[in-house]
C-alpha positions as CSV (number, residue, x, y, z in Angstrom):
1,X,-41.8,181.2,178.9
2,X,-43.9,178.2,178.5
3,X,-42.6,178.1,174.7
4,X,-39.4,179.1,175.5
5,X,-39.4,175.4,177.9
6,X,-41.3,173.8,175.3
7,X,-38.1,174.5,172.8
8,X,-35.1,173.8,175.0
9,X,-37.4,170.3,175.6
10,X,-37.5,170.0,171.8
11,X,-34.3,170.9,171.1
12,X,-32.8,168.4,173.9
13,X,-34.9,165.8,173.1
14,X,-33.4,166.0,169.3
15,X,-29.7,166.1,170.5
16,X,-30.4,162.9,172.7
17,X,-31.9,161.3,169.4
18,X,-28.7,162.3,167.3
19,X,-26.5,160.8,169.9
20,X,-28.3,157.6,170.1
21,X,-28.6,157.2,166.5
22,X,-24.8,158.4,166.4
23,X,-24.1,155.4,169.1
24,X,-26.0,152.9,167.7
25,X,-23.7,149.9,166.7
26,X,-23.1,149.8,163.2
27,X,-22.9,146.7,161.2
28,X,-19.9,145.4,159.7
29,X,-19.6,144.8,155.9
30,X,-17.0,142.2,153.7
31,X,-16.0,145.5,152.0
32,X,-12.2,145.7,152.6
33,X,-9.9,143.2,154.4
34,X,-10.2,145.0,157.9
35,X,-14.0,144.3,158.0
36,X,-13.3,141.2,156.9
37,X,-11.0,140.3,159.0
38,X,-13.3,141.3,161.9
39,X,-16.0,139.3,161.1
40,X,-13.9,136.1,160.7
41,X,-12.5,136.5,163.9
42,X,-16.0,137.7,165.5
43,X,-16.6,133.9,164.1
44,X,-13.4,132.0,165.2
45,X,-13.2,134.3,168.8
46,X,-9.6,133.0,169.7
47,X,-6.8,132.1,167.5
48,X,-5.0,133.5,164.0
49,X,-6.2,133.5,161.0
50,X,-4.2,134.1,157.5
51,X,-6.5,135.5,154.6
52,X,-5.5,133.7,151.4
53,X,-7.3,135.2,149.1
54,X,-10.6,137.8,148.3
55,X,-12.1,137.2,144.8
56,X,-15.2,138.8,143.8
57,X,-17.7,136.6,141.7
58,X,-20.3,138.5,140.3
59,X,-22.1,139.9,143.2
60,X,-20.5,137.9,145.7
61,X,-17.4,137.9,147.5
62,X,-15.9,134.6,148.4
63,X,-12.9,134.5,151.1
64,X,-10.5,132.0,151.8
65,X,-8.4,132.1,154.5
66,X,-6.8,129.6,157.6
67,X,-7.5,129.4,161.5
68,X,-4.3,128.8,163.4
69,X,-2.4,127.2,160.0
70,X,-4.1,124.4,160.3
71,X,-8.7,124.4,159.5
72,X,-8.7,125.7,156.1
73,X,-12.3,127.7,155.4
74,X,-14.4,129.7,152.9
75,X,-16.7,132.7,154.1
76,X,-19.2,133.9,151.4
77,X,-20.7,137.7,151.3
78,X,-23.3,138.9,148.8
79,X,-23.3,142.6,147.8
80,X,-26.4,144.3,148.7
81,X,-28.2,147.4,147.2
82,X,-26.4,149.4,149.2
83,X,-23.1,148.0,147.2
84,X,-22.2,146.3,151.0
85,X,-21.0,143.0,150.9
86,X,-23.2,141.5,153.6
87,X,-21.9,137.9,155.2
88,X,-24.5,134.6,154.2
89,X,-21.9,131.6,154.9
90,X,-18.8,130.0,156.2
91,X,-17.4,126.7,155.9
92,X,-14.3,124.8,157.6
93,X,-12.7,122.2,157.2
94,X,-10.8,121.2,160.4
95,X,-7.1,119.7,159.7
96,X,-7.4,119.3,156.5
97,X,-4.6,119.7,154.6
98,X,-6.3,119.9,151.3
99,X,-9.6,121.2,152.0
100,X,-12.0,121.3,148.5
101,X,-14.7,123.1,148.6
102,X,-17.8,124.1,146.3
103,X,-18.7,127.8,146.1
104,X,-21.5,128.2,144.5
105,X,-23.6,126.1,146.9
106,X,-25.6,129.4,147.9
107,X,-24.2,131.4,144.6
108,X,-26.6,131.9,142.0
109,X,-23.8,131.8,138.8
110,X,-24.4,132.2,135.2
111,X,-21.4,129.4,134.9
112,X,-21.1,126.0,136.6
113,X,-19.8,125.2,140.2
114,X,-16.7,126.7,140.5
115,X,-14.5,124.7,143.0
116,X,-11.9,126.0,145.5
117,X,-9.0,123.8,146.6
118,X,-7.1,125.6,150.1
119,X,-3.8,123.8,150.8
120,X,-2.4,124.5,154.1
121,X,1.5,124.5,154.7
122,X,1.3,121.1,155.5
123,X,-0.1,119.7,152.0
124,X,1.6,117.2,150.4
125,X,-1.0,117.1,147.1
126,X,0.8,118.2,143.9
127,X,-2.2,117.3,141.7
128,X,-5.7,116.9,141.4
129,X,-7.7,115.0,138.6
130,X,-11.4,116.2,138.8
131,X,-14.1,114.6,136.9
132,X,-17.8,115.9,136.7
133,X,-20.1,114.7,134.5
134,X,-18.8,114.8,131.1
135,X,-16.0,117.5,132.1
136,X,-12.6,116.1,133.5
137,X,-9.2,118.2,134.0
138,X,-6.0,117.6,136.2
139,X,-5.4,120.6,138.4
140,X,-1.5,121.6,139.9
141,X,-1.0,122.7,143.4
142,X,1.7,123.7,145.3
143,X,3.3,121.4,147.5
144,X,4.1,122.6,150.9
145,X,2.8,126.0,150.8
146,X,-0.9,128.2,151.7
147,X,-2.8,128.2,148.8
148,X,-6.1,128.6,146.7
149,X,-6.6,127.6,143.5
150,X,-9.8,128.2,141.5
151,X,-11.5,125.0,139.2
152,X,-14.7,126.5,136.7
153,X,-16.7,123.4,135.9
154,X,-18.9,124.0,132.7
155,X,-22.9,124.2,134.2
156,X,-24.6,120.8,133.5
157,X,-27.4,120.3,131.3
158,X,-28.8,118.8,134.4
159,X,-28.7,120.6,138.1
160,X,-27.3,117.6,139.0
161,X,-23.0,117.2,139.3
162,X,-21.5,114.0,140.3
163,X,-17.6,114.7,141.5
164,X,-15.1,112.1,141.5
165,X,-11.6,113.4,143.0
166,X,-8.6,111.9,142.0
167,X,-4.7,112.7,144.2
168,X,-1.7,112.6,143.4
169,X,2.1,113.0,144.8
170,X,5.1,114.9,143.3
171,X,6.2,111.8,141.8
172,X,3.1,111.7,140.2
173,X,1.7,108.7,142.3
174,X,-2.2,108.4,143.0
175,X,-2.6,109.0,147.3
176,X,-4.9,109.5,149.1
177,X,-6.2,112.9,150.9
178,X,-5.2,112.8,154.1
């Protein structure tokens, strides 16, 4: 009897484990836009957000999207050795129409900096000369319309980039980034 009670105690005390472990709150990854999405609002806790874009770079995942139309911002997740992408950074830019922003602050890259440009709906920023260092090119960017486009600068004999940002209109006039 005694071992019988000693068993059923066992037994019980095994289920209870499972259930708990079973319970237990899992975390959430950056592996597909659902996760994703639930972290970013877990972040911004009220308001809509718009995912622009999800681009993997080497073993990071970098996301773009907006909050309410308006705050452009980057979150950053690093694949672990699991193969989860696990979240390490955000950034926002508040009312920005053309928000620029580096992503490799926290990225350990083989290349140089690469630089993100998010427009919101309200951009009026056709172009954008970029000069770094020695390296200098005149980006395009849609007028009017959500986007992200992607700048590779080449890695500097240096660690040390010096960025000099140059707008302009439609009409091809220098303005200023509002």
């Amino acid at each position: 009897m005694r071992n019988r009670n000693l068993l059923l105690f066992a037994t019980v005390l095994v289920a209870a484990a499972g259930v708990l472990y079973w319970m237990k709150e899992k975390p959430v990854y950056g592996n597909d836009v659902d996760s994703i999405s639930q972290i970013i609002l877990e972040q911004e806790r009220h308001g809509e957000i718009t995912i622009l874009e999800i681009k993997d770079v080497q073993e990071y995942r970098v996301v773009t999207y907006l909050h309410n139309e308006t705050d452009s911002a980057m979150m950053t997740f690093r694949k672990n050795a699991r193969g989860n992408y696990e979240w390490i950074q955000s950034e926002k830019r508040a009312g920005e129409l053309l928000a620029i922003f580096h992503a490799s602050l926290l990225m350990e890259v083989e290349e140089g900096p690469p630089i993100v440009f998010v427009t919101t709906a309200d951009n009026r920023v056709a172009a954008v000369q970029v000069d770094v260092n020695e390296f200098s090119e005149k980006i395009e960017l849609p007028v009017g319309e959500p986007s992200v486009t992607w700048l590779n600068i080449p890695k500097a004999e240096v660690s040390e980039y010096q960025f000099i940002y140059t707008y302009f209109d439609e009409a091809g006039k220098v303005v200023e980034n509002e």
